[in-house]
DOZAKOL-84289 format. One record per residue: y, x, z of N, C-alpha, C in turn; residue in one letter. Coordinates in pm, whole numbers, plus 50000, padded with zeros to 5 digits. Atoms other than C-alpha are relative to their C-alpha. Layout:
YXZYXZYXZA ...
***
This chain:
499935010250105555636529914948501365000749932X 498855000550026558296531514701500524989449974X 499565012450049560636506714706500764993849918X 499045006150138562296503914402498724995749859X 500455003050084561266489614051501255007749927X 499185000150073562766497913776500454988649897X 499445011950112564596477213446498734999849928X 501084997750020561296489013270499064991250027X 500995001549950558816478413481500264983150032X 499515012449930560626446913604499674990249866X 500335007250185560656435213177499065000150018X 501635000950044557086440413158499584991250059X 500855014549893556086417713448500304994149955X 499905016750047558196391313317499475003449912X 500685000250124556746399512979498794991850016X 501745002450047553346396413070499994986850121X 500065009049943554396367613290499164997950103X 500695000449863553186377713591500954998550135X 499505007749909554356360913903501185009050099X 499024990249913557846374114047501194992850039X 498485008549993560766357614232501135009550032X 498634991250072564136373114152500774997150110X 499265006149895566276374214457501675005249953X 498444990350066570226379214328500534998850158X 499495001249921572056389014655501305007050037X 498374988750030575786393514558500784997150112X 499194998449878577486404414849501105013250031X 499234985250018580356430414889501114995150097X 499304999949858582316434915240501344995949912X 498825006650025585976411715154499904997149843X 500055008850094584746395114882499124986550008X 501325014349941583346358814956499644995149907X 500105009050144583096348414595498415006649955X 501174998750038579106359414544499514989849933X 500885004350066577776327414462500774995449845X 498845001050132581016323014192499225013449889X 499814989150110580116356814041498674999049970X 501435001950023576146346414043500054987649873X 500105014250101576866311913867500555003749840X 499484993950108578836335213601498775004549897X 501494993150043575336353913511499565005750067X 501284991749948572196366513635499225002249915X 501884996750027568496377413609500104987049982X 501055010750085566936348813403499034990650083X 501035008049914565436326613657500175010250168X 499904998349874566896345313962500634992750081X 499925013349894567486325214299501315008850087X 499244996949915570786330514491499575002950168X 500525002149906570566345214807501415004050044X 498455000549910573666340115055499725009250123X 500034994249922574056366315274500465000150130X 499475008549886576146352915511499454990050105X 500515009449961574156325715598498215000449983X 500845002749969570976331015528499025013950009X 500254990949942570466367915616499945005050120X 499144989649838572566370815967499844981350009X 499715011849952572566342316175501925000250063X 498904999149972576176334016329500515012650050X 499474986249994578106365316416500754992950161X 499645001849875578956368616776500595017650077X 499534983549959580386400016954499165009950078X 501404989649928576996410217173499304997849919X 500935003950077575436408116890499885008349839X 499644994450100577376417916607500534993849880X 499585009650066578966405516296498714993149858X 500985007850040575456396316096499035007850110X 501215000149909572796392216366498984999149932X 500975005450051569446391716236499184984150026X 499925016049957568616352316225498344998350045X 501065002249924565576341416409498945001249912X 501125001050094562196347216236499744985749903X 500675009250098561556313116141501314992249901X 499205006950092565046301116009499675010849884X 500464989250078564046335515781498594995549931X 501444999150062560826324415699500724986149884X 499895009250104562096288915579501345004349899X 499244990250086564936306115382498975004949863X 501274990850029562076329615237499414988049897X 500775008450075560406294615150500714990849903X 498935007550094563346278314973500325006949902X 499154996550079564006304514774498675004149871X 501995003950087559756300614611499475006450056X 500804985950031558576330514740498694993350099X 501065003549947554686323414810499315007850044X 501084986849955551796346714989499805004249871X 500344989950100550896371514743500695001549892X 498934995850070554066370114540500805014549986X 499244994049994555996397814416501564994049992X 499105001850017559306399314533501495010449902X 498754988750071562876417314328501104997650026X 499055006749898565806415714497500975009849934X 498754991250078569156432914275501434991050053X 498435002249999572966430714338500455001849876X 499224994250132575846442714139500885011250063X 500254984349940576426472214383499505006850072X 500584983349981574346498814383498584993650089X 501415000549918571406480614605500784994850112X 499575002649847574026477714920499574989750086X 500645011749871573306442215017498564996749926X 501095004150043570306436414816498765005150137X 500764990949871568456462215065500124991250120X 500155012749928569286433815313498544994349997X 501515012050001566636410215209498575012450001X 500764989850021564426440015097499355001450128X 500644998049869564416451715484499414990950046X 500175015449944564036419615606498434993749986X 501035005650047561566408215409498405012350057X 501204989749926559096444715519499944994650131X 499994996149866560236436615845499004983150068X 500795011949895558496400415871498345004549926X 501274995050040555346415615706499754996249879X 500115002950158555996408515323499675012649963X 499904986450048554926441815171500605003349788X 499884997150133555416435414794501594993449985X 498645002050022559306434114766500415011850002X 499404987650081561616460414526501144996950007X 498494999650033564746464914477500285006849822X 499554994950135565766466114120501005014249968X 499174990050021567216500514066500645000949875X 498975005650084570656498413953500834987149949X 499755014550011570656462513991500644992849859X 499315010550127572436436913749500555006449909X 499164990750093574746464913582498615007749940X 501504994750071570916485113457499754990449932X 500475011850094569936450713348500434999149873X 498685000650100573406447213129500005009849918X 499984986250117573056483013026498725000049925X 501054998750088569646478112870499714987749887X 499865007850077570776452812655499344985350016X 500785011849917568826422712865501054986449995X 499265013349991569956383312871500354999550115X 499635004149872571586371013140500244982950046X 500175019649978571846330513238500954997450087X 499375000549918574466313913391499524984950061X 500625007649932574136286413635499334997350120X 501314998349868571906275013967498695001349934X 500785004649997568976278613961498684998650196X 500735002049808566776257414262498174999749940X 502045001250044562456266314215499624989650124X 500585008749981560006249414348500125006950135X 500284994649822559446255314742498695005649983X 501504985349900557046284614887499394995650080X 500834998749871554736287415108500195011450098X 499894982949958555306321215206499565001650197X 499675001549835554266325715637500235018350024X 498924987450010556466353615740499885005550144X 500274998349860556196372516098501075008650025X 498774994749978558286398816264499745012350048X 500244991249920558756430716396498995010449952X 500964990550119556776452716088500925008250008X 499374988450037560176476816075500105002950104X 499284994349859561146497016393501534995150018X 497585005649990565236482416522499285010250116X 499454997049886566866499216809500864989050040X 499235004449941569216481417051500995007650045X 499124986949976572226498317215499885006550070X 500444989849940570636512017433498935012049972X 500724987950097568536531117238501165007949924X 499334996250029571046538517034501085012250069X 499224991249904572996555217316499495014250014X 501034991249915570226576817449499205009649814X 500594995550115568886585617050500575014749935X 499534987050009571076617316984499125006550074X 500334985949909569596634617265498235002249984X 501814993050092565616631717077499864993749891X 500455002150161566096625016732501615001249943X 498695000050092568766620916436500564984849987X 499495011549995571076589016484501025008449868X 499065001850154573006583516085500694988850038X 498975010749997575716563716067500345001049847X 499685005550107576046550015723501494994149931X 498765006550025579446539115695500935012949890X 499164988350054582306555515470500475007650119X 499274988849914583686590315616500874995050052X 498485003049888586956579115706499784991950104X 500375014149877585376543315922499145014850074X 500764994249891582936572116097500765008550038X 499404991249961585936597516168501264987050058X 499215006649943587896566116277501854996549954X 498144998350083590926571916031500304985549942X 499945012750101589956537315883499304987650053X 500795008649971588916505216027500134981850005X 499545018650099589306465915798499174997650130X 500245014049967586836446016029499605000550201X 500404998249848585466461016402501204999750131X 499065002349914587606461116694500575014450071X 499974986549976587236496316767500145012549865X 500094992550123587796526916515498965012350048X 500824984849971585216558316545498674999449948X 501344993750003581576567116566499344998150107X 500785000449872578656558916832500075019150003X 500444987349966578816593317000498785006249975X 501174994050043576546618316853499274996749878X 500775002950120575826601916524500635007449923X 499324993650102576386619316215500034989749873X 499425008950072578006609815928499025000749880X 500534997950173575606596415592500834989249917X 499085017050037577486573015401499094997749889X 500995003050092575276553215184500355003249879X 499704995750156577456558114880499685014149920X 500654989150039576026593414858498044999649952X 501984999250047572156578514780500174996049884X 500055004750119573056565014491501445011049812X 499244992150088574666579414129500944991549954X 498385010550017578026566313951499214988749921X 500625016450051575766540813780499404991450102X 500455002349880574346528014158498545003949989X 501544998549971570836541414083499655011650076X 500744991049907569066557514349499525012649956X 500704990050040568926597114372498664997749951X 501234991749982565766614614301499734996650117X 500524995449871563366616814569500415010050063X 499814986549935564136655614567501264999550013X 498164998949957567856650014600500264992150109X 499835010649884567346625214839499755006350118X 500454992749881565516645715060500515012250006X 498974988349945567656678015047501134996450018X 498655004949923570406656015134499984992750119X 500585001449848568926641815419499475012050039X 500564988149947567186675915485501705007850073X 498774994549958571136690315469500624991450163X 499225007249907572036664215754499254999750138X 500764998849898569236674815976498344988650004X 501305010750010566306649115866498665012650016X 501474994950012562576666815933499034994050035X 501665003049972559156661715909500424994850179X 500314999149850558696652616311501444997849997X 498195000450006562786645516337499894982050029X 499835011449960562846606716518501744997949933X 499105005950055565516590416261500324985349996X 499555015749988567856557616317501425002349931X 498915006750108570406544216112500594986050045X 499215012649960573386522416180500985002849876X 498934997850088576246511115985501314991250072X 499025004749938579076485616027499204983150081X 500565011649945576786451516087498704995549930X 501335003250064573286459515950499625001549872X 500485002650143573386455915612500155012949927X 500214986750073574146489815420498915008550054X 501224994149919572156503815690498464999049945X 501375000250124568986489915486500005008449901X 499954994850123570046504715188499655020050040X 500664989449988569756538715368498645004050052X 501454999549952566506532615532499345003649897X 500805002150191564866523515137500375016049979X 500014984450043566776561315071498935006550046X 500814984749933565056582615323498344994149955X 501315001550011561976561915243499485006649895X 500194996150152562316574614876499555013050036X 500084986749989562786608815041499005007050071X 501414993249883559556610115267500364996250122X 499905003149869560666597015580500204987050061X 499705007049903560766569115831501344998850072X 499155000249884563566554416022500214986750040X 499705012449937564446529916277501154993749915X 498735001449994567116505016212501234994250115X 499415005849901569986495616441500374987749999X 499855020450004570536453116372501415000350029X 498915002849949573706451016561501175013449948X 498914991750068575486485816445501325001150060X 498664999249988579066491316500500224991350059X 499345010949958580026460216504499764992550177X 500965005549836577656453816827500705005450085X 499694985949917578706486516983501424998650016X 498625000349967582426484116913500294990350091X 499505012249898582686451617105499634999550140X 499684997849863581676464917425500085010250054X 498954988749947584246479417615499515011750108X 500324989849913582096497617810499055014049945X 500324992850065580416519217546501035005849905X 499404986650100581796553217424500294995749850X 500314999150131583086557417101500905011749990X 499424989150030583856589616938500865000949858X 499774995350062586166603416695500115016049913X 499564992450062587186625116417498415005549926X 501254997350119584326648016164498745003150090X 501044993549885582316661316489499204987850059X 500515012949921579536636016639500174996250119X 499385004849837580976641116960498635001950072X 501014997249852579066645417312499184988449963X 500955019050003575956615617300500014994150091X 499865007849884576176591117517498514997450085X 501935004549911572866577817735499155012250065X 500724988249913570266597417936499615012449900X 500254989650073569016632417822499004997249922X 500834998650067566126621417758499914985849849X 500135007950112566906592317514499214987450054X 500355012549956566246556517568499054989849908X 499955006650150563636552817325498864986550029X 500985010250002561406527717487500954982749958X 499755008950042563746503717364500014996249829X 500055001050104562656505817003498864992949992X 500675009850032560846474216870499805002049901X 500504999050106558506474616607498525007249984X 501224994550020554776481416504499875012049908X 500104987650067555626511616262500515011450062X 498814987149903555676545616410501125005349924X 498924994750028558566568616342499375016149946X 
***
C-alpha cells in the first residue's frame, strides 16, 4: 500500500469535498515551539497533533524517551482530533515526513488502513501556490475504534538477537550511529550489528520521498532483500516510522523497534558499539525473534 498522497491528489479530495482529516504534526528534535509554528499557518482545516503528548506516553528510561502510549489513550486522541471509521486520514509536517510518519505508523498499527502522508508536507503545499490558515482549529469529536498490534515492534531483546537472522537499520544521523555525536541519550554508539540508514537519505532537498526505484537500490545497497527479515530503530521511535513508510515505498516490510536507542542506551547492561563498522551482534546466534509482536508477517 502506498503511503503517501500527493499535493495533487490531496486538492482534489478537498475539491470534491470528500471526507479527510488533516493531521499537522510539527515536531523537530530541540524545538518545542510546534504548536507556535502551527498557529502561524497550516493546511486549511488541519488539526494539531502534539507529539509529545499525544504520540509517546511519558518517557521513562526502560522504556525510552517517547514510549508508545497505551492503545486506548491513542484511540481517544485519534477521537479528538475527528477522525471517524471510514475516514481518510493526511498527516504532513514541515520536515520532510520525519514526525508526521509518527501518527502515520501509529495509526496502521491500531488497524486504521486509510492514512497518507502528504509528500513534502507543508513546504509542497506553499510551493504549489495553496492557502494556508492561521489559528486553532478544534472539529467535532470521532468515533473512530482503534485496536493494536497491526505493525510488527521488536523489544530489546529482539533487537539484540536480530543481526544474527535478518537486517537491523538504525536510522539515526551517521555521526549519532558512529557515536562521534550524541544531544539527548546517555550513551553514544550503535546497537551492535546494526547498520547505518539515516532517514535523511529517503527523502530529496525538497523532503519528498525518493522514487520507489531509488528507494529500493538504496535499501538494496544496505543489504535489504526479497526474504531479508528487516527492523528499524532510531533515537526514540519516531524517525524510525518515517523509514518503515520508505522501504514500504520500496517493496518491503519491516519491523519497528518502539523504544530504540533511547531504550537500549539506558541499560547498562546492553552492548553498544562504535565507529562506521556494525560491530560483533549482540544476543543468541540464532536471533531472538519470538519476541516480535504483531499480526503482519515480515
Amino acid at each position: 500500500m502506498n503511503p503517501l498522497i500527493d499535493v495533487a491528489g490531496l486538492q482534489a479530495r478537498l475539491a470534491e469535498h470528500r471526507r479527510t482529516v488533516l493531521l499537522d504534526v510539527r515536531w523537530v528534535l530541540g524545538d518545542p515551539h510546534g504548536y507556535r509554528h502551527y498557529l502561524q499557518g497550516h493546511l486549511p482545516g488541519a488539526v494539531f497533533v502534539d507529539l509529545a503528548t499525544e504520540l509517546a506516553a511519558p518517557a521513562v528510561p526502560e522504556r525510552g524517551r517517547h514510549p508508545l502510549p497505551a492503545a486506548r489513550d491513542f484511540q481517544e486522541s485519534a477521537r479528538r482530533w475527528g477522525i471517524r471509521d471510514g475516514d481518510v486520514v493526511v498527516a504532513y509536517d514541515d520536515s520532510g515526513s520525519m514526525a508526521a510518519a509518527r501518527v502515520w505508523w501509529m495509526l496502521r498499527n491500531a488497524g486504521f488502513a486509510d492514512v497518507y502522508l502528504l509528500d513534502g508536507g507543508l513546504a509542497a503545499w506553499r510551493a504549489a501556490g495553496l492557502p494556508v490558515e492561521a489559528g486553532p482549529v478544534v472539529p467535532e469529536a470521532g468515533d473512530v475504534t482503534l485496536a493494536d498490534g497491526n505493525m510488527p515492534v521488536l523489544d530489546a531483546a529482539a533487537a539484540a538477537g536480530w543481526p544474527h537472522a535478518g537486517l537491523l537499520l538504525d536510522a539515526r544521523a551517521g555521526e549519532r550511529y558512529r557515536g562521534e555525536f550524541e544531544p539527548v541519550d546517555p550513551r553514544a554508539g550503535h546497537i551492535p550489528g546494526a547498520v547505518s540508514a539515516p532517514t535523511s537519505e529517503n527523502v530529496d532537498s525538497s523532503g519528498r520521498f525518493l522514487q520507489s526505484d531509488a528507494l529500493r537500490r538504496r535499501f538494496e545497497s544496505l543489504g535489504v532483500r526479497d526474504g531479508v527479515r528487516v527492523a528499524v530503530y532510531c533515537g526514540s521511535g519516531v524517525t524510525a516510522a518515517h523509514e518503515v513508510a520508505a522501504l514500504e515505498l520500496a517493496g518491503f516490510r519491516a519491523a519497528l523497534y518502539p523504544g530504540s536507542f533511547s531504550e537500549w542506551s539506558n541499560n547498562p547492561d546492553l552492548p553498544v558499539a562504535t565507529g562506521a563498522e556494525p560491530g560483533r551482534p549482540s544476543g543468541p546466534p540464532s536471533g531472538n525473534t519470538a519476541a516480535v509482536k504483531g499480526s503482519v508477517p515480515l
